[in-house]
Backbone as CSV, one residue per row, in Angstrom:
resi,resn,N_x,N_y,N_z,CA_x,CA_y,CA_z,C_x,C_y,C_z
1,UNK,0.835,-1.174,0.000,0.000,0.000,0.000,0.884,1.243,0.000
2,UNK,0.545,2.220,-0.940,1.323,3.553,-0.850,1.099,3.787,0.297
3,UNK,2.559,4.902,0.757,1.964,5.893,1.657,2.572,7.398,1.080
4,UNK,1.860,8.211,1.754,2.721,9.298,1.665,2.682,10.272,2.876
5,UNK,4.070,10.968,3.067,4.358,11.618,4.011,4.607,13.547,3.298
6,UNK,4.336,14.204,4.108,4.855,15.393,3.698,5.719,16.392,4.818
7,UNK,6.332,17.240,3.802,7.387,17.400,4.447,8.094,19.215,3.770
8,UNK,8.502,19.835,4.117,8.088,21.122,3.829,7.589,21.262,2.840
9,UNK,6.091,20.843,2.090,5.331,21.605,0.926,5.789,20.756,0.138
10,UNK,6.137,19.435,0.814,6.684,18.278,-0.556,6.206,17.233,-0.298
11,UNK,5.354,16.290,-1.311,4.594,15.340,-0.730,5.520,14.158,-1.393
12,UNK,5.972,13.389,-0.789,7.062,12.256,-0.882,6.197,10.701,-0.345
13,UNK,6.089,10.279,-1.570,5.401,8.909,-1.889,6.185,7.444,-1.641
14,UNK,5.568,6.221,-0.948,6.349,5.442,-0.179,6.171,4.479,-1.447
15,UNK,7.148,3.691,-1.823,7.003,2.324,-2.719,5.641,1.576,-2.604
16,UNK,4.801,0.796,-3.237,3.436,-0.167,-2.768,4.489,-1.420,-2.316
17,UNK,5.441,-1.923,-2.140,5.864,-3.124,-1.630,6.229,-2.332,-0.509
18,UNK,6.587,-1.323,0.634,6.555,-0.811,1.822,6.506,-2.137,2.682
19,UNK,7.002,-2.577,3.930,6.677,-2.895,4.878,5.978,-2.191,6.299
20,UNK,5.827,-3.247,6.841,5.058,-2.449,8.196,6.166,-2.060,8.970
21,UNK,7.243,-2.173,8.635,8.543,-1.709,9.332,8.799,-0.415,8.986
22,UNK,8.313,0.149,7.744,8.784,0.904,7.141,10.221,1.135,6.699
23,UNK,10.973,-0.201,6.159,12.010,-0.398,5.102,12.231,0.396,4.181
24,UNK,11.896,1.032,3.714,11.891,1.790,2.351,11.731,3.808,2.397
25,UNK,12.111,4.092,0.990,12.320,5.498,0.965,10.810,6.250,0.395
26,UNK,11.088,7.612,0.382,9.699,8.235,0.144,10.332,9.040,-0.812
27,UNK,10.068,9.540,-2.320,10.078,10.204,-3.269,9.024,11.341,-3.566
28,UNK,9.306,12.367,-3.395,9.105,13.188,-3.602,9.739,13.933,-5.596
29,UNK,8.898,14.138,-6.649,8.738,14.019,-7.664,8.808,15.924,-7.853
30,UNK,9.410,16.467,-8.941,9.757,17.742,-9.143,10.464,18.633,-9.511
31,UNK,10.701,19.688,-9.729,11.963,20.070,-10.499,13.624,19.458,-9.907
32,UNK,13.204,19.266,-8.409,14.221,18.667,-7.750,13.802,17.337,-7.315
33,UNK,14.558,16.281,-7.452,13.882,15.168,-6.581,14.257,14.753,-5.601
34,UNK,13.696,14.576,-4.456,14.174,14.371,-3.080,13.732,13.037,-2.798
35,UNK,14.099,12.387,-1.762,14.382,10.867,-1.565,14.558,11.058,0.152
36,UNK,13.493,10.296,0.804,14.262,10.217,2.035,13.631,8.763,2.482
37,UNK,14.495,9.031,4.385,14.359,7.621,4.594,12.998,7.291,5.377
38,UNK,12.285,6.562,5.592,10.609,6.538,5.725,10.845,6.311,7.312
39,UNK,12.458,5.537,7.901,12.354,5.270,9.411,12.720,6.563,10.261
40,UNK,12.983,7.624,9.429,13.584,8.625,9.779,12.916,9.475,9.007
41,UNK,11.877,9.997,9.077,11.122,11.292,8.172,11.793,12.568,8.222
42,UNK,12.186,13.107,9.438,12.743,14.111,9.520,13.864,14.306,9.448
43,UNK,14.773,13.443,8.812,15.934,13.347,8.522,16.446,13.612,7.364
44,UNK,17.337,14.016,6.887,18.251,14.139,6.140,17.223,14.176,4.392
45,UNK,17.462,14.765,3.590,16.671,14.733,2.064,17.741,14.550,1.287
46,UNK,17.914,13.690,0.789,18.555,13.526,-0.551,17.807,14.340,-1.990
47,UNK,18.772,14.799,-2.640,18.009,15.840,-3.555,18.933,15.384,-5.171
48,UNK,18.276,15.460,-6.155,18.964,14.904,-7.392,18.202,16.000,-8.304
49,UNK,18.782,16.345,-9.487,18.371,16.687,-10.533,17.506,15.959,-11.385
50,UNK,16.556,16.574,-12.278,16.288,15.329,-12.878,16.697,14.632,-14.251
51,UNK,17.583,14.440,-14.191,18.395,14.506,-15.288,19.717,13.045,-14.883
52,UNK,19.523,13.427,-13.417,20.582,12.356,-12.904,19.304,11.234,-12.098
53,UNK,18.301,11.795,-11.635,16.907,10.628,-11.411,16.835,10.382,-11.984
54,UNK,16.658,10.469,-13.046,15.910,9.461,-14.847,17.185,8.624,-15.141
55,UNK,18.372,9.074,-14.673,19.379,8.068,-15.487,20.066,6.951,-14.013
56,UNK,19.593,7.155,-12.748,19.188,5.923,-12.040,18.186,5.533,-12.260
57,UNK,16.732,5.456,-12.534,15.736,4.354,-12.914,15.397,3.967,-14.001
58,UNK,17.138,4.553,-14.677,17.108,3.766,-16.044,18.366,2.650,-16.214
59,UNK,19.007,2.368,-14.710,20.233,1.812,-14.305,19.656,0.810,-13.553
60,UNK,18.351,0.729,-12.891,17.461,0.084,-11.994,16.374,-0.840,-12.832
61,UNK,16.683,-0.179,-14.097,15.481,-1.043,-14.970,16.175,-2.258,-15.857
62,UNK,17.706,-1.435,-16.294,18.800,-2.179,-16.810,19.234,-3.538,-15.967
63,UNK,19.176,-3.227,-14.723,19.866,-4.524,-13.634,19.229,-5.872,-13.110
């Protein structure tokens, strides 16, 4: 089941394979893309261009 969390004015979407542990990251989609960790919400944002996002889930689709 999705989830989503938000987080300054950024709504960051959880994988549908998620556990009840909350294993997994939350994506946030946009001129910038941010990535964080779902056990730690308020932690740390990873931020990518999108230019370098599209060419990891095109390295993720390759593998």
């Amino acid at each position: 089941m999705k989830k989503t969390l938000v987080r300054d004015g950024r709504v960051f979407v959880t994988s549908s394979a998620s556990t009840a542990a909350n294993t997994c990251v939350g994506v946030a989609v946009g001129e910038r893309t941010g990535v964080l960790d779902t056990k730690n919400p308020g932690g740390p944002v990873l931020e990518f261009g999108r230019g370098a996002f599209d060419a990891f889930l095109g390295a993720l689709r390759t593998s």
